[in-house]
C-alpha positions in Angstrom: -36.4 -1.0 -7.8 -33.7 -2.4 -5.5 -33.5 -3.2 -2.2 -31.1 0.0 -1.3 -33.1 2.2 -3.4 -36.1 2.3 -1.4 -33.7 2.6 1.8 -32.1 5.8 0.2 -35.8 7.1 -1.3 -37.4 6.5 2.6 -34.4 8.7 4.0 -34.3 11.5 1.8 -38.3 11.4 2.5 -37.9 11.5 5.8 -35.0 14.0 6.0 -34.9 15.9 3.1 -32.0 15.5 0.4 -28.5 14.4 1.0 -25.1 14.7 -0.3 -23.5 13.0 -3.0 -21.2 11.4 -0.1 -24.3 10.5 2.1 -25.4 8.4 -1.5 -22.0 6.9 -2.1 -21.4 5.9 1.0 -24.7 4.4 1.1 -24.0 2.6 -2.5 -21.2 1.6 -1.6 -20.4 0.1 1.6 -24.1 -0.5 3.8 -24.1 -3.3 5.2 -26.5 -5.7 3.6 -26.9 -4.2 0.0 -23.9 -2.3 -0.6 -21.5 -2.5 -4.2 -19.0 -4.0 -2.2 -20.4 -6.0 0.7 -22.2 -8.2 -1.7 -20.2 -8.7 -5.2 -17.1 -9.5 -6.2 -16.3 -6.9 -8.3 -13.0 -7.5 -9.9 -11.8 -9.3 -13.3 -13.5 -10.3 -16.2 -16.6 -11.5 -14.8 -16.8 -8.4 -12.5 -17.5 -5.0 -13.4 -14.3 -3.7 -13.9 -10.6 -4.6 -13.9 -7.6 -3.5 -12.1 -3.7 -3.0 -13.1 -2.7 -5.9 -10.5 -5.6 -8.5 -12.3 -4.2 -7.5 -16.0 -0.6 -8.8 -15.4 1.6 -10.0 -12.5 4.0 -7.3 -13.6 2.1 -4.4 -12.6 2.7 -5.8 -8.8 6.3 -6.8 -9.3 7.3 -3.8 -10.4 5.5 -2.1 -7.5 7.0 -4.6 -5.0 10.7 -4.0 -6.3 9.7 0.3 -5.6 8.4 -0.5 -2.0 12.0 -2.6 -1.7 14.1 0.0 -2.8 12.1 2.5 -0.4 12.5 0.1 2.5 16.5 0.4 1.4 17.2 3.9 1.1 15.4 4.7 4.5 17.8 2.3 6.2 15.9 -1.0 6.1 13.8 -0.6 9.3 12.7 -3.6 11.2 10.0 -3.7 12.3 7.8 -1.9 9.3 4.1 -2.2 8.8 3.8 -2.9 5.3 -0.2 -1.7 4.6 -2.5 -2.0 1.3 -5.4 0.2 1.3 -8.5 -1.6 0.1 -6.5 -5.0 -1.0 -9.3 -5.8 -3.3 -9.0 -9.9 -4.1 -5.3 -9.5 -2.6 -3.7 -10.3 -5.9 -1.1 -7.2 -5.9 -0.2 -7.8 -2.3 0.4 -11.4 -3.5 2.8 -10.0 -6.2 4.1 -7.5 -4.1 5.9 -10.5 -1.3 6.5 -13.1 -4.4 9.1 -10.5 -5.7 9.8 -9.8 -2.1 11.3 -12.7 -1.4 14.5 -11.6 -3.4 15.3 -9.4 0.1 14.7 -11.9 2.7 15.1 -9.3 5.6 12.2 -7.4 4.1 9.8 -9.7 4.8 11.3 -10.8 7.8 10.5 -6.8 9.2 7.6 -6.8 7.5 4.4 -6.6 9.7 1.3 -6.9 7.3 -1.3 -4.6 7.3 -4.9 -4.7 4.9 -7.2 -1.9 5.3 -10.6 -3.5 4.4 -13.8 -3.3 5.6 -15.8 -5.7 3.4 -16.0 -9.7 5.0 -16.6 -10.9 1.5 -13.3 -9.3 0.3 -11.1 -10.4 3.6 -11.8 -13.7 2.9 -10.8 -13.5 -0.9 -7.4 -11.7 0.4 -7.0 -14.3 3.2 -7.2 -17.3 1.3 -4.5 -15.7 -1.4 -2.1 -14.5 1.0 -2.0 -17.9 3.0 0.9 -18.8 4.8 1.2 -14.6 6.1 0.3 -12.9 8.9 -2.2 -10.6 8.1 -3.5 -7.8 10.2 -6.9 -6.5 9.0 -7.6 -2.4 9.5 -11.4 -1.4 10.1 -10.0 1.7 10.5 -6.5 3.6 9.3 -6.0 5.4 12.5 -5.2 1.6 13.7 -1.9 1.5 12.1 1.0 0.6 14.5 3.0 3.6 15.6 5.9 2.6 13.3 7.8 3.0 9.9 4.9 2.4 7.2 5.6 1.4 3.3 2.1 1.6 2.2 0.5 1.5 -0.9 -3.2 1.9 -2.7 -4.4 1.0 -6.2 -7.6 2.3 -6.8 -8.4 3.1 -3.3 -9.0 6.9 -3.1 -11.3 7.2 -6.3 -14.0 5.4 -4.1 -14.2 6.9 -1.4 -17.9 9.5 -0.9 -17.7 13.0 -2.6 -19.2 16.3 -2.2 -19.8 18.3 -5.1 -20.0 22.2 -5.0 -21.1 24.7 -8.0 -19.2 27.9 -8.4 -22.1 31.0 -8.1 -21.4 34.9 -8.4 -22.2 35.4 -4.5 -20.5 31.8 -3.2 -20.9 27.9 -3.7 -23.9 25.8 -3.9 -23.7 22.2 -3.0 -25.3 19.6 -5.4 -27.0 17.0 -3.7 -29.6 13.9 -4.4 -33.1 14.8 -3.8 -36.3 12.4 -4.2 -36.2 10.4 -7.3 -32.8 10.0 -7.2 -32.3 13.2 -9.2 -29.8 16.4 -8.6 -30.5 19.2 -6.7 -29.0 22.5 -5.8 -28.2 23.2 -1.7 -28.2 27.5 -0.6 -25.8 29.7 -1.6 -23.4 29.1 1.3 -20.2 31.5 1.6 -16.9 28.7 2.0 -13.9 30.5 2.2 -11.8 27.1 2.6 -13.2 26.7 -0.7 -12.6 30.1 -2.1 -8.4 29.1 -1.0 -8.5 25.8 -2.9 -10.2 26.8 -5.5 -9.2 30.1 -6.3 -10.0 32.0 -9.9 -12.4 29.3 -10.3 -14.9 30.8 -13.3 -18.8 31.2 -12.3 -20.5 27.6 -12.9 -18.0 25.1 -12.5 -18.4 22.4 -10.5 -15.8 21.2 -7.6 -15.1 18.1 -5.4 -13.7 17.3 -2.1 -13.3 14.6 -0.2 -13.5 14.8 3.7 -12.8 10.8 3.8 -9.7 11.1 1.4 -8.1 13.8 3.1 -8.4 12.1 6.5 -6.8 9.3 5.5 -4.0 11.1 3.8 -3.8 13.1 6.9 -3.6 10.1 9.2 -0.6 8.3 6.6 1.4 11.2 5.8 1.9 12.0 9.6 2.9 8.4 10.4 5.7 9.0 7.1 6.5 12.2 8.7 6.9 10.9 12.4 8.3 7.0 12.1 9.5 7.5 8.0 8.4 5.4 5.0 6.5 5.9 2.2 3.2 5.8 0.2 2.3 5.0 -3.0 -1.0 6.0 -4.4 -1.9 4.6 -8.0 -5.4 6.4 -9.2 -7.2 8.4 -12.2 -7.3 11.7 -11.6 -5.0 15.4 -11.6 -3.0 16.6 -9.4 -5.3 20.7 -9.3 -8.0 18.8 -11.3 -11.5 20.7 -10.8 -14.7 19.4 -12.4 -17.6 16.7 -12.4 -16.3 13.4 -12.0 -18.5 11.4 -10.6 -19.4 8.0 -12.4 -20.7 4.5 -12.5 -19.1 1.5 -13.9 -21.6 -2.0 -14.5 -20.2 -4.8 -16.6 -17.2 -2.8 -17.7 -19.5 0.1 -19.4 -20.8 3.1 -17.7 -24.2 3.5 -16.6 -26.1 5.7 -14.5 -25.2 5.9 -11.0 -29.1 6.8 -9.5 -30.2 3.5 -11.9 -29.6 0.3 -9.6 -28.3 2.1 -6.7 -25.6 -1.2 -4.6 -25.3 -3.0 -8.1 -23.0 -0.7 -9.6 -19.1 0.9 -8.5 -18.9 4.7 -8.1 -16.1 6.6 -8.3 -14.5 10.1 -8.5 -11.4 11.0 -10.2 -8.7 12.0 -7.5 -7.5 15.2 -6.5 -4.0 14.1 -5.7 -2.9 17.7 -4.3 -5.4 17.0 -1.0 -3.1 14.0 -0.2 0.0 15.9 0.1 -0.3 17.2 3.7 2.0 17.1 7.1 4.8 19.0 5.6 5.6 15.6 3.4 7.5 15.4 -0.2 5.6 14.2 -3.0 6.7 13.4 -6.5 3.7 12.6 -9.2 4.0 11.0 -12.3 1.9 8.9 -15.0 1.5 5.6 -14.7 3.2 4.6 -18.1 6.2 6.7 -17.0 5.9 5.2 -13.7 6.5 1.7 -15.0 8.8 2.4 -18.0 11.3 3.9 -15.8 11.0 0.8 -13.3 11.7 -1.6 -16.4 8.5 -3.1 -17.5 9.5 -3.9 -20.9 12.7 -5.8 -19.8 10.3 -7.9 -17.4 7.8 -8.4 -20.2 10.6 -10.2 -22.2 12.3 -11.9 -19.5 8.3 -13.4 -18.0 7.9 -14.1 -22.6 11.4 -15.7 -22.4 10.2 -17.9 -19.3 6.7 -18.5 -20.4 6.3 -18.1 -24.5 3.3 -16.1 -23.8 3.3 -12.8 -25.8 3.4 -9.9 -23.1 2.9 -7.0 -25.4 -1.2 -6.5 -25.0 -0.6 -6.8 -20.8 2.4 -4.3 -21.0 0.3 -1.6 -23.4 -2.4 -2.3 -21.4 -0.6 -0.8 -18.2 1.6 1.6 -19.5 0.3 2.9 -23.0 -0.8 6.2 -23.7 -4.0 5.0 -24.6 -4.9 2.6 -22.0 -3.8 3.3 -18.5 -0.4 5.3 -19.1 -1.5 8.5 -18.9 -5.0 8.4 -17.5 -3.8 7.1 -14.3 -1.4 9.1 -12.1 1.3 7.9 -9.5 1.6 9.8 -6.3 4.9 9.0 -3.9 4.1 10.6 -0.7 7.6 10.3 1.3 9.5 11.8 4.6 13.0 13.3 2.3 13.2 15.0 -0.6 15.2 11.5 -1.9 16.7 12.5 -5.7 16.0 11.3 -7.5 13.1 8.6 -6.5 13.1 5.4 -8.8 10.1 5.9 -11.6 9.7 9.6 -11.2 13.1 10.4 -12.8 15.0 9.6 -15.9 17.6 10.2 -13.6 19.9 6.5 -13.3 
């Protein structure tokens, strides 16, 4: 039994059982044995991988979109440029390498990582040396300013709630002693009843309070001082459904096994990020990427390098791989048309 199991076990004796975000958050981020105060979760060695640590070009390509962005809103200076949950800081790093094409957008640039794990700041320190980096507790910090932010794999971490669809209202599911499910009362949630609507008897929803407060706090900083977000998850944009799973050396286990020494995440509900009156445009990530020119970068970097690109590229972008499971959310001030890699628009 680990350490934060018998933390988690001694508080739902104590207080009875707890919601599925009360567990995650728990998991996830308490301060001696959570996932990611204490591992280094990323690559190979780590439990799972992400877009920026399977090829530079994922990062490139994102960097040459936050660019463009910066362009068509007038090139504001200063802007807070802002990664949510920077991981090892390796798309951030790609993100200024291919900046450096546009001089007077990282001159403007003002640096912003939202992070709360020590362990993690110091990884992103170390491979954005030479910048001026800003570390965010908390996203309500961001400077009142124009904001070009962007998060890869950010949101599908963040604590859930989990409701069940009954005849007379919604039931909230809920980890008891054990570690096992349970079902909360029959609670009447009209909020619910709007976001949900037509819902059949039985199935199960998710929300995320944490999400949407973020979102919240970002899209009314785009909608006040302009900008743009970029938001790179798995998910739907109306998706319904449980979600909720565990990832341990690449292959899923069970999330109430080793609770701290395993990642949990959600899919995302992309529509409960579009909020403050914003324009969004969503798209798949293969799409996303195509349309920005991956395969003429993956034969210019062969060209340079003579390393065969293809596995990296189909990796990112094919159907099978991350194309189509992950989605690509542009959260932005105009209705811009068309917006570069949602439109096969030139």
């Amino acid at each position: 039994m680990t350490r934060l199991r018998k933390i988690i076990e001694a508080e739902i004796e104590a207080q009875g059982s707890i919601g599925l975000d009360s567990y995650m958050a728990l998991c996830l981020s308490h301060p001696d044995h959570g996932y990611y105060m204490q591992k280094q979760p990323f690559g190979a060695s780590g439990d799972f991988t992400t877009a920026p640590e399977i090829s530079q070009m994922f990062g490139e390509l994102v960097g040459l979109w936050l660019v463009n962005m910066w362009q068509i809103a007038g090139a504001p200076s200063p802007f807070a440029l802002v990664e949510l949950g920077p991981g090892r800081g390796t798309l951030m790093a790609d993100i200024l390498r291919v900046a450096r094409s546009q001089p007077a957008f990282l001159e403007a640039a003002r640096l912003h990582l939202l992070e709360s794990s020590a362990k993690l700041r110091k990884a992103q320190k170390a491979r954005l040396e030479g910048f001026d980096v800003t570390f965010l507790e908390q996203i309500e910090a961001l400077p009142e300013m124009p904001v070009f932010i962007v998060a890869n794999e950010f949101f599908d971490a963040l604590p859930i709630r989990q409701y069940v669809k009954n005849d007379f209202g919604w039931q909230e599911r809920r980890v008891a002693a054990g570690l096992s499910w349970t079902l909360g009362k029959t609670q009447e949630m009209p909020e619910l009843d709007k976001r949900f609507s037509g819902l059949a008897t039985g199935r199960i929803v998710e929300t995320c309070a944490a999400g949407e407060a973020i979102a919240n706090v970002i899209t009314k900083r785009i909608a006040t001082y302009g900008g743009a977000a970029l938001i790179i998850d798995y998910g739907e944009f109306d998706g319904v459904g449980d979600t909720f799973q565990a990832v341990k050396t690449h292959e899923p286990v069970d999330p109430f096994l080793t609770p701290g020494e395993a990642d949990l995440t959600a899919h995302v509900r992309f529509s409960d990020l579009v909020k403050n009156g914003v324009f969004h445009q969503i798209t798949e990530q293969g799409a996303f990427l195509n349309r920005l020119g991956i395969e003429a970068r993956s034969q210019a970097l062969e060209a340079a390098s003579g390393k065969c690109m293809k596995l990296e590229k189909e990796r990112l972008a094919g159907d099978s791989e991350m194309g189509k499971l992950f989605k690509v959310l542009a959260l932005l001030p105009e209705n811009y048309s068309p917006v570069a890699g949602f439109s096969d628009e030139p």
